[in-house]
VEXPAMAR-526470 format. One record per residue (C-alpha): residue in three letters; x, y, z. Coordinates in nm, 3 decimals. Layout:
<pts>
PT   code        c1        c2        c3
PT    ALA         X         Y         Z
...
</pts>
This chain:
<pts>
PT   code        c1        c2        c3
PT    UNK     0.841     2.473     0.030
PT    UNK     0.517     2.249     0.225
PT    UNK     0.500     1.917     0.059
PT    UNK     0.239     1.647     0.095
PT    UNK     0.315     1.262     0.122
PT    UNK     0.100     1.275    -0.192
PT    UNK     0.306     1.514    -0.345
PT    UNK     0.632     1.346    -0.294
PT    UNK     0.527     1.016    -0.388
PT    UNK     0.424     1.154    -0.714
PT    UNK     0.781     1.287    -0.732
PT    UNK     1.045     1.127    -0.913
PT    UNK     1.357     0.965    -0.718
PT    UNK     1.587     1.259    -0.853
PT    UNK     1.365     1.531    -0.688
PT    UNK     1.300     1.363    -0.384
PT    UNK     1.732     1.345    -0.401
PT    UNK     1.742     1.742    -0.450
PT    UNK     1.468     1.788    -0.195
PT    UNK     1.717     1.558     0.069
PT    UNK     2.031     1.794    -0.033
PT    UNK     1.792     2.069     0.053
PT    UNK     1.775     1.930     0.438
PT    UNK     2.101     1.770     0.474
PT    UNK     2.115     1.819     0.873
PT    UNK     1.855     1.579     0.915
PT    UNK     1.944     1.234     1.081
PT    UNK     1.687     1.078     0.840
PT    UNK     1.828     1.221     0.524
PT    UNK     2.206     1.086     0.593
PT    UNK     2.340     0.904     0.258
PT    UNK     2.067     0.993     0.059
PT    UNK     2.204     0.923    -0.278
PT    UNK     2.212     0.567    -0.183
PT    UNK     1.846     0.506    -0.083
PT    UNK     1.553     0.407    -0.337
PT    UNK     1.305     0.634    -0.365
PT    UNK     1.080     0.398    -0.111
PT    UNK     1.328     0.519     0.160
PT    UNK     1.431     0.813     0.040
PT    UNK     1.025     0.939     0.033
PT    UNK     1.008     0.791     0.440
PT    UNK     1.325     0.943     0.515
PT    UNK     1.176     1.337     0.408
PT    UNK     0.882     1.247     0.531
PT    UNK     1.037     1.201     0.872
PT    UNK     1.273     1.496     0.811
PT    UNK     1.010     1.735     0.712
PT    UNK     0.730     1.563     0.982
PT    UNK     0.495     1.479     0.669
PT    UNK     0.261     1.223     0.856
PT    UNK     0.084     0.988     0.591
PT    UNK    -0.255     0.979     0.544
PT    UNK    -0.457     0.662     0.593
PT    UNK    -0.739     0.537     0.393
PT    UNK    -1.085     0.476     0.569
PT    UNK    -1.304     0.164     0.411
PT    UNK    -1.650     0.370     0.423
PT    UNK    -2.025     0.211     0.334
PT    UNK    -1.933    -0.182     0.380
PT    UNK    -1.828    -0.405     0.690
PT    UNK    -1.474    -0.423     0.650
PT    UNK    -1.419    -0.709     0.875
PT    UNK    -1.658    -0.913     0.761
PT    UNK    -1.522    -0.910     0.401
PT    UNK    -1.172    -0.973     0.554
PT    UNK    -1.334    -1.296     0.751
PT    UNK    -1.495    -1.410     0.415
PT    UNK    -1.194    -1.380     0.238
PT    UNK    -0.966    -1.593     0.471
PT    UNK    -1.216    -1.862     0.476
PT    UNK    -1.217    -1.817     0.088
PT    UNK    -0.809    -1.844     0.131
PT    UNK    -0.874    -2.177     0.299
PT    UNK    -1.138    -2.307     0.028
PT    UNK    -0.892    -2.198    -0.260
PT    UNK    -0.592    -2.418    -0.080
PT    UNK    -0.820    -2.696    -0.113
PT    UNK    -0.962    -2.672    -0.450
PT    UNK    -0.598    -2.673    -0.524
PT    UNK    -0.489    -2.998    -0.345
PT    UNK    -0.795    -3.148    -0.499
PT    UNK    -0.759    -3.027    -0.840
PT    UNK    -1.065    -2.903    -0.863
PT    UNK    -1.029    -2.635    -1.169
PT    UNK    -1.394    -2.533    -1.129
PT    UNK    -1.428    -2.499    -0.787
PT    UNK    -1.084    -2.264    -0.812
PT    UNK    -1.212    -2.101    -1.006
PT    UNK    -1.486    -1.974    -0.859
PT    UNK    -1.336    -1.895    -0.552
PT    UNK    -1.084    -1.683    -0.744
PT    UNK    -1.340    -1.458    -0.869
PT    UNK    -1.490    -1.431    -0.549
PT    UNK    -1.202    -1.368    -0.342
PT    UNK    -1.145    -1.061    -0.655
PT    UNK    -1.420    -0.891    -0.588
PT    UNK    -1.463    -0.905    -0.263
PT    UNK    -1.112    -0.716    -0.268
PT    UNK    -1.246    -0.485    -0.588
PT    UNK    -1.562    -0.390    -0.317
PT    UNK    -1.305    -0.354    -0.027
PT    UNK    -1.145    -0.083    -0.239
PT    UNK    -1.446     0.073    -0.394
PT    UNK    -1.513     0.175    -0.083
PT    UNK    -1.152     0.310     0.026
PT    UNK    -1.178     0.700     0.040
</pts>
């Protein structure tokens, strides 16, 4: 059967386990039974050549965000050191939704 990585990571571990007894012969899959189902799912994926799909950030400039949130980083480090409870917290909630808008706009 043609899985997805979606469809495997929605598997539990002991399917992904019956899928690796399936394809044994596979470098990838050797000692199956011992790996966690994070290892286990790259290990088929490499066995079966499932390639994972990556997320695109679409309508909002990525980098920019990123940027504002480091220097945000830097400003919560030193509300921190100063005590500054207010201050904190406002960075806080900007630093969370500046990371709720990055993945708003993941497709």
């Amino acid at each position: 059967m043609e899985y997805t990585f979606e469809q495997l990571k929605h598997k539990t571990i002991i399917e992904l386990r019956e899928i690796a007894k399936g394809i044994e012969q596979h470098d990838a899959v050797q000692g199956y039974t011992q790996l966690n189902k994070e290892h286990l799912l790259v290990a088929i994926s490499r066995a079966l050549g499932i390639q994972h799909e990556h997320h695109d950030v679409v309508g909002v400039d990525k980098a920019a965000i990123k940027s504002r949130i480091k220097d945000l980083k830097k400003k919560r480090e030193e509300a921190i050191a100063a005590h500054d409870h207010t201050q904190l917290k406002t960075v806080r909630r900007t630093l969370h939704r500046l990371k709720r808008q990055i993945h708003k706009a993941t497709v």
